[in-house]
N, C-alpha and C positions, 0 to 999 in steps of 0.2 A: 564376546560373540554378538554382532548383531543381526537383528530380528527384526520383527513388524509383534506391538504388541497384542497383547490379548484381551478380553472385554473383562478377563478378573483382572487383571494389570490395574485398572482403575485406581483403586483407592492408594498402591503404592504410588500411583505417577502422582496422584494429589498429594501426596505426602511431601513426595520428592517437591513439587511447584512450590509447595510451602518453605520449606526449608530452601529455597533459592530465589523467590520472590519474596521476601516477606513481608515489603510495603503491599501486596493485596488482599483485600477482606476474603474472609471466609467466603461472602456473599457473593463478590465476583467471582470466586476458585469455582463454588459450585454452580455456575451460571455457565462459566465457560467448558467445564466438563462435562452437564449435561445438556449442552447445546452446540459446542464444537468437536469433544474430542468423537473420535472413530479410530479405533483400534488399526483399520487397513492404510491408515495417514500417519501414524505414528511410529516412528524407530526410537528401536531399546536397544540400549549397550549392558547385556548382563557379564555378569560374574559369579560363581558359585551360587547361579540360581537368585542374586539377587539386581537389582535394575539399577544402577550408578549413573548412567546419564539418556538424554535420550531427546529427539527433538517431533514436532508435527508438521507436517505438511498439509498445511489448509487450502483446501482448493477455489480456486477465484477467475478473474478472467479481466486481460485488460483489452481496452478499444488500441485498433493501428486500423486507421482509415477506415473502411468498411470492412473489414477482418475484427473477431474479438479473440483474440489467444488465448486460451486454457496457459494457468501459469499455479505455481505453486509458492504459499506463502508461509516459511520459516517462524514458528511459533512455540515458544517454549523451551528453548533451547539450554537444557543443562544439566548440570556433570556436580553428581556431590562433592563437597568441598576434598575431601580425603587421598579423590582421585583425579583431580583435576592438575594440567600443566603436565599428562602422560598421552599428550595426541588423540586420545579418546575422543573427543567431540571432532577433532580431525576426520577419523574415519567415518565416522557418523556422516560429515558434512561430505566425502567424495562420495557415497555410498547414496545418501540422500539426492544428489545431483543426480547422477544417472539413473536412477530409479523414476526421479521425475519425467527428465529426458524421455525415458522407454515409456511412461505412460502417456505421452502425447505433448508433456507440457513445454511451451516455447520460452516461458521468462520462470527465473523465480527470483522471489522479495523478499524482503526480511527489513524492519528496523532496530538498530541498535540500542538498545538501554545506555550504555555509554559510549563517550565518544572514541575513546582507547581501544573499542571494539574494531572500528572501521578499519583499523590497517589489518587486524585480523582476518577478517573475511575480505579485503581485497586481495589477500595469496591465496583466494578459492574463487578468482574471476570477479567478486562484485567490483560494485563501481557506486559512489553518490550520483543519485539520478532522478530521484524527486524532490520537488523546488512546491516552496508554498509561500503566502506573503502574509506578513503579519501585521496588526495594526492593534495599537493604546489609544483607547477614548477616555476621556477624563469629560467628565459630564458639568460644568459650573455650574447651570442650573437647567430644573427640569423642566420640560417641555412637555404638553398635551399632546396625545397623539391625535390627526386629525379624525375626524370623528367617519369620514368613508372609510375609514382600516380599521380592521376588528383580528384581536390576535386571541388566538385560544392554541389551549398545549393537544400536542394529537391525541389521537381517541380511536377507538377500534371503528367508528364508526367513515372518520377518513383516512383511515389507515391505509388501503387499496390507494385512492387519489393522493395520498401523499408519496406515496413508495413510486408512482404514475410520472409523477413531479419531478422528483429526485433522481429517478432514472432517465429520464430526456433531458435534465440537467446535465447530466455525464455524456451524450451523445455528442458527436462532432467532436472532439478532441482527439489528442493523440496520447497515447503511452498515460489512459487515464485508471485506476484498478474499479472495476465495476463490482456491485453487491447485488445478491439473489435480492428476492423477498425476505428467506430465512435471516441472512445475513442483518438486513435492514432489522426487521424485527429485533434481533437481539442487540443491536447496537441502541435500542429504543428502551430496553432492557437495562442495559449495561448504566443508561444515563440514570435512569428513575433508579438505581439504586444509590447512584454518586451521589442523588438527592438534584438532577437535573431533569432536564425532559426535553424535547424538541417540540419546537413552536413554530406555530403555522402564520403568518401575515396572511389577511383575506381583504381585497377589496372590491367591492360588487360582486361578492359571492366569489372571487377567482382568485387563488392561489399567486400571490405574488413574492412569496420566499422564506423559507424555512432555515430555523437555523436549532443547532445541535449544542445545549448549552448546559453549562453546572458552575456552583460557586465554589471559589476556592477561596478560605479566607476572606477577605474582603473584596474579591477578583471574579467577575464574573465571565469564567472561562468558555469563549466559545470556538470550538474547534471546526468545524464546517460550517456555510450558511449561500445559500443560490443566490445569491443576489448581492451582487457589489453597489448597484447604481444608490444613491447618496439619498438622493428623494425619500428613495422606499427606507435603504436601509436606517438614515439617522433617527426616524420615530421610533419603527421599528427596536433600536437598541434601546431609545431614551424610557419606550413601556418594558422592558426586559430589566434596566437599569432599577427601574422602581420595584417591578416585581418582587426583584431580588434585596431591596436593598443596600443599594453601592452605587457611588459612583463610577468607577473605574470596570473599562472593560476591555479583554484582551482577545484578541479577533484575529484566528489563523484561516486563510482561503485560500484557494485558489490563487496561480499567478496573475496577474493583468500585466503588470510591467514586469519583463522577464530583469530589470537594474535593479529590480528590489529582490527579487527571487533569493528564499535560503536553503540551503539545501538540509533535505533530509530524508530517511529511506535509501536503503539500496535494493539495486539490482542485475540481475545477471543472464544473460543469454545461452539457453539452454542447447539449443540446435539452431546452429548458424546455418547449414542448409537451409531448412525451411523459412526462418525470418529471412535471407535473402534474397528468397525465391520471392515472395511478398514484399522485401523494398524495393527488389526490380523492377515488379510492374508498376507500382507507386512511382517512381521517379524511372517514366520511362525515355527523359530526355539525356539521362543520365549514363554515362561512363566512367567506372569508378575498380580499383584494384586493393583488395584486401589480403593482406600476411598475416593468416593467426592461430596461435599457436597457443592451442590447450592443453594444460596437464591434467586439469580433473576427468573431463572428457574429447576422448583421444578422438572419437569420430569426427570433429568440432575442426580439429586440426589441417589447415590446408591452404592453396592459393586459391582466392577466388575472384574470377574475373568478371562485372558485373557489365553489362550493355545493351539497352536497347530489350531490356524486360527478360531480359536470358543471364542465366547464371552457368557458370561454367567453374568445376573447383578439380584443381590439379595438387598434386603431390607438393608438399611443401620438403624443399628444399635444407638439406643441414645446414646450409652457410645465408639461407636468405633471411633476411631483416624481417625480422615479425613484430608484431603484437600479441599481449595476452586481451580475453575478452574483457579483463576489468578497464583498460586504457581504451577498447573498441567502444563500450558502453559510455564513458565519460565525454566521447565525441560524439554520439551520437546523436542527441539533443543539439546539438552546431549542427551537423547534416542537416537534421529534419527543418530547423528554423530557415536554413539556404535555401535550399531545394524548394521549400512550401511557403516562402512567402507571399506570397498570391494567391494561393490556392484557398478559394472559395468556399471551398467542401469542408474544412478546419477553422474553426473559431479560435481552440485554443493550442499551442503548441510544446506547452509547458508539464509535464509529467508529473504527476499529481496521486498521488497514494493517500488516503486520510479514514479516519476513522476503523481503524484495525484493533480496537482492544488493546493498542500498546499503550495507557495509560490512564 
């Protein structure tokens, strides 16, 4: 039977993350239960009264041009070992889709722990759709930083100005997943227990780039940081470098060059109406015909004929040549880079999900 849990559910659903994460500390488990979970986000799969699998629906929002979309982000998703490989997380996941659907949201996300996952949930529509680019510094020797940059780890006291920061970071892009304040906060959390923290670069009092870091072994793993340009960033790592200890440092961002781009993160198009109606007027030079055919959700299902900022969706056809949304999604990112290559109003075009507590 599934349900939406309840707020005594708790300790069994921790029970459950333990027994199916069990690379995560204690420290994270209760960080992220008593800062992410909400019982109205959450589905259980019981059985004689006890909870065998169950996933969350974390609510978020990504930028599409001047639209930000209410989307929902797949978290925790799992089925004790006993009952697993009996469709169960199956129903879970069509049930979980249209529920999101019905609460308004237009995308949802999820990334994969392994990679044998991904054909999995592409027979429930997803698709690889977020690209990030990666970079190995090896440091030969160390460098002073110059003496105008002054780097210090955040503090409640810039805490507002950095979160300020961070978020006009993310502005101007397309299909990028945006974080509350909350959100930010616990990701600030999550690091200082990894034994990390986020650091601020300051020069002349002004914020020139923040980056999101922890050691791993000899590896000083940073997974987000604002600022690619070389100037800022190479002091910038060479005092991080020290800080920590190590030469070696491993550096996931944002795309620049979409030939380096690696894919990672999926996602899914919840209600093709409404995102259509919103790429029509976006690409209103544009004339384009879509065939697609949903089995998670049926509404989703239809011809649609895109022209001139009007959408128009007719009955799809038994015999006509379709797409499912996981093959519409994997094109979708080529559209956008077509269509928008000039467009002004976009910096960046590359789909970008980062810093989600998946590691």
């Amino acid at each position: 039977m599934i349900t939406f849990a309840q707020i005594g559910d708790k300790q069994e659903l921790m029970q459950l993350w333990r027994t199916s994460f069990p690379a995560d500390s204690e420290q994270f488990i209760q960080l992220y239960f008593n800062t992410k979970f909400d019982p109205h986000n959450t589905l259980i799969f019981k059985q004689k009264g006890k909870i065998i699998a169950t996933l969350q629906l974390l609510p978020y929002r990504i930028n599409y041009f001047d639209v930000i979309f209410p989307c929902s982000y797949i978290s925790g998703a799992a089925t004790l070992e006993e009952f697993r490989n009996q469709g169960i997380m199956s129903q879970l996941l069509v049930y979980a889709l249209n529920h999101s659907k019905n609460r308004g949201d237009i995308f949802c996300l999820l990334f994969t722990q392994e990679d044998s996952l991904e054909q999995y949930y592409k027979r429930f529509g997803f698709a690889n759709f977020f690209e990030y680019e990666a970079l190995d510094f090896e440091f030969q020797e160390k460098k002073n930083v110059p003496l105008y940059y002054h780097i210090k780890r955040l503090d409640e006291v810039d805490f507002e100005l950095i979160y300020q920061h961070y978020n006009k970071y993310c502005d101007r892009k397309i299909f990028w997943v945006r974080k509350t304040r909350e959100d930010f906060r616990v990701i600030w959390q999550d690091y200082q227990l990894a034994g990390g923290d986020i650091f601020i670069l300051k020069r002349d009092g002004f914020t020139k780039g923040i980056v999101f870091c922890k050691k791993v072994e000899n590896v000083l793993i940073i997974k987000d940081v604002t600022t690619t340009k070389k100037a800022v960033l190479r002091p910038f790592l060479h005092k991080l470098a020290d800080m920590f200890c190590t030469e070696n440092v491993y550096i996931e961002h944002a795309v620049n060059d979409e030939h380096n781009a690696v894919s990672r993160g999926m996602a899914r198009i919840l209600n093709f109406p409404v995102f259509f109606s919103h790429f029509a007027r976006q690409h209103y030079h544009t004339s384009i015909k879509f065939a697609i055919n949903d089995e998670q959700i049926s509404e989703n299902t239809g011809f649609y004929c895109i022209k001139k900022t009007k959408v128009e969706k007719k009955e799809l056809w038994q015999d006509t040549q379709s797409i499912n949304p996981s093959t519409f999604v994997k094109r979708l990112t080529f559209y956008e880079r077509k269509f928008n290559k000039n467009d002004r109003r976009i910096v960046n075009i590359s789909p970008y999900m980062s810093l989600m507590l998946e590691d």
